[in-house]
C-alpha positions in Angstrom: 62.0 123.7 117.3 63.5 120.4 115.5 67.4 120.4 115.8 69.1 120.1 112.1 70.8 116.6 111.2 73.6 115.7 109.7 74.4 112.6 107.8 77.9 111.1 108.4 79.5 108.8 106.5 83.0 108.3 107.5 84.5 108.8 110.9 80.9 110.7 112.4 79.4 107.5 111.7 82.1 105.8 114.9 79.9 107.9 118.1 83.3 107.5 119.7 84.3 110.4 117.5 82.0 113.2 118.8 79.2 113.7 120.8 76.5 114.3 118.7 72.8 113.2 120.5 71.0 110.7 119.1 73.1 108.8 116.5 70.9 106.1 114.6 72.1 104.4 111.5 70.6 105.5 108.3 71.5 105.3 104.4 71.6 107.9 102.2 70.2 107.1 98.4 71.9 108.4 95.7 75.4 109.0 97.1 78.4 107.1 96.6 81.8 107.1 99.0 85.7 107.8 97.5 88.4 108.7 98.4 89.4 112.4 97.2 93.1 113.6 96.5 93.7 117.4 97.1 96.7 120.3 97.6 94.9 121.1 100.9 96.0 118.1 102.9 98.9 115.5 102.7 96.2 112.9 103.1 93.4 111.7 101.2 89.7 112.7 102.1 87.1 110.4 102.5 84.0 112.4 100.8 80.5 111.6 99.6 79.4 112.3 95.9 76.2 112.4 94.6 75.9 108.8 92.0 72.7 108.2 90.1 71.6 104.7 91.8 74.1 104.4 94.3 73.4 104.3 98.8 75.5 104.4 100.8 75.2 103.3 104.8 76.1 106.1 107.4 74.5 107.6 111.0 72.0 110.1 111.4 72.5 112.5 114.5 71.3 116.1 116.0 73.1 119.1 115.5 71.6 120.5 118.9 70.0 124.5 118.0 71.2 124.2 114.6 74.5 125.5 115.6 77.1 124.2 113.1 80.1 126.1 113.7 81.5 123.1 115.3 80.9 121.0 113.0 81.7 123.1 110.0 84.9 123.8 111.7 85.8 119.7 112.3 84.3 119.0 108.5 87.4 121.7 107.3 87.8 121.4 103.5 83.7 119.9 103.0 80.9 121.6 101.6 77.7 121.2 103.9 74.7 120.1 101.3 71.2 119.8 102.1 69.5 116.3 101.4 66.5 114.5 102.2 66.6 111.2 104.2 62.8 109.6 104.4 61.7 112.9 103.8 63.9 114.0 106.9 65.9 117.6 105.9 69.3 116.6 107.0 73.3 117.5 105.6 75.9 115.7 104.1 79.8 117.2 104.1 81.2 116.9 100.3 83.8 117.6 98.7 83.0 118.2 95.0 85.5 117.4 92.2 87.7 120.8 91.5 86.8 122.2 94.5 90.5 122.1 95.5 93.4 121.5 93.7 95.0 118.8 92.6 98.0 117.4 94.3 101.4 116.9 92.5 101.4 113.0 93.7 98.4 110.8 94.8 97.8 111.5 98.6 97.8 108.4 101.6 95.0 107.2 103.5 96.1 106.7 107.0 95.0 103.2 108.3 94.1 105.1 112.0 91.6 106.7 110.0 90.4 103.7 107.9 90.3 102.6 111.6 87.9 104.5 112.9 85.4 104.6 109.8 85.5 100.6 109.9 84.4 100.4 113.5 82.2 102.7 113.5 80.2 100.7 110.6 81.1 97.4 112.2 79.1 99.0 115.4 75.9 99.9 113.4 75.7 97.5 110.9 77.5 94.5 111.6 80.2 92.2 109.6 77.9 92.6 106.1 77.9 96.6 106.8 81.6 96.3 106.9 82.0 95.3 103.9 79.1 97.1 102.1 81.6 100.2 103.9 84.5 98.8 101.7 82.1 98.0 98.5 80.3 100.9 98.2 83.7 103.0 98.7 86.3 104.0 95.4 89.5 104.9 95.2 91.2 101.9 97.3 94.5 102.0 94.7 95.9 104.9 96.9 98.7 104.4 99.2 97.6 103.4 102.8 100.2 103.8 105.7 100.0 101.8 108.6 100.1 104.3 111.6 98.4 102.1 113.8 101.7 101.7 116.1 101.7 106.1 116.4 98.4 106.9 115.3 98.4 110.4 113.3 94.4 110.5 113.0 93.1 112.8 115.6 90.5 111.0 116.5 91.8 107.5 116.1 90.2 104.7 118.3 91.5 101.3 119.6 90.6 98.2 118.1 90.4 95.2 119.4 92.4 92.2 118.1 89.3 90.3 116.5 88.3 93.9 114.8 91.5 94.3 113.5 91.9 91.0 111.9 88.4 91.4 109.8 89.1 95.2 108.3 92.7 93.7 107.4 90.6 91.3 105.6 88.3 93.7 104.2 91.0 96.2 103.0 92.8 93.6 101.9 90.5 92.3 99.6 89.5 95.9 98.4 93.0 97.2 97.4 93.8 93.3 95.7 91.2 94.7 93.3 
C-alpha cells in the first residue's frame, strides 16, 4: 500500500515543523498563496487557492497509513483537497473564500510564523525560492507584528543572523508594494 501525500505550502514546507517521512520539494500548478482574514483566529491564515496559471513552490511528504487525523487536527480551520502533482494523488489544506466569516478588522501575520515559512523555502529552494515564496504570495498590506523577541507561533524556529537579514529584505520589499 502507497502512503497518501500532502502538499505543504507554508510552515509544513520548514521539516523542522513536523515529522513527516520523506519531505522533497515540489510545486503545485495552478495554485496561488494569500494571506486569508477570518472570525476564527486573531491572526491571518496563510492558505492556498486554486488561480488559473499560477505555481506555487511547496514540499511533498508521506502521510504514513493514510492516517490524517493528525494532520487534519494541526491544519484546524483548512479544507483537505485532492490534487494531482506529476500525476502523483496528493492534498493541499485550503481555506476557500466564505468559508469563515469575516473579521470586524483586518487580522496580523505574526513575523514567527512568516519565520518559519521563510526558512523553510530558503532550505529547499534557495535565495531565488525565497523570494518566489514572497512573489507568488498576496495579501502583504496586512499588519505584521514582530514577535520574534517572545515568539507566539507554536512552532516557531530560530533563525540565524544572516537568515534574518534576507527575509527582512524580502518582506520588506513585499509590503513597500
Amino acid at each position: 500500500m502507497t502512503d497518501a501525500r500532502f502538499f505543504g505550502y507554508g510552515s509544513l514546507v520548514n521539516g523542522a515543523t513536523h515529522s513527516y517521512p520523506d519531505l522533497r520539494p515540489a510545486t503545485l500548478p495552478g495554485w496561488r498563496r494569500v494571506w486569508r482574514h477570518t472570525d476564527v483566529s486573531k491572526t491571518a491564515f496563510l492558505t492556498a487557492v486554486p488561480v488559473a496559471g499560477a505555481v506555487i513552490d511547496g514540499a511533498i511528504a508521506r502521510v504514513p497509513g493514510g492516517d490524517w487525523a493528525a494532520l487534519d487536527q494541526r491544519e484546524a480551520g483548512y479544507d483537505r483537497i485532492a490534487v494531482q502533482i506529476a500525476g502523483t494523488p496528493v492534498a493541499v489544506y485550503s481555506i476557500a473564500e466564505g468559508r469563515h466569516g469575516l473579521p470586524d478588522a483586518p487580522r496580523h501575520i505574526l513575523l514567527s510564523y512568516v519565520d518559519v515559512v521563510a526558512q523553510g523555502f530558503l532550505r529547499w529552494f534557495g535565495e531565488d525560492g525565497l523570494a518566489r515564496f514572497f512573489d507568488t504570495t498576496d495579501g502583504w498590506d496586512a499588519p505584521i507584528v514582530d514577535d520574534r523577541a517572545l515568539p507566539l507561533y507554536p512552532r516557531h524556529q530560530r533563525l540565524n543572523p544572516a537568515d534574518t537579514t534576507l527575509i527582512d529584505r524580502h518582506l520588506a520589499r513585499v509590503t513597500a508594494r
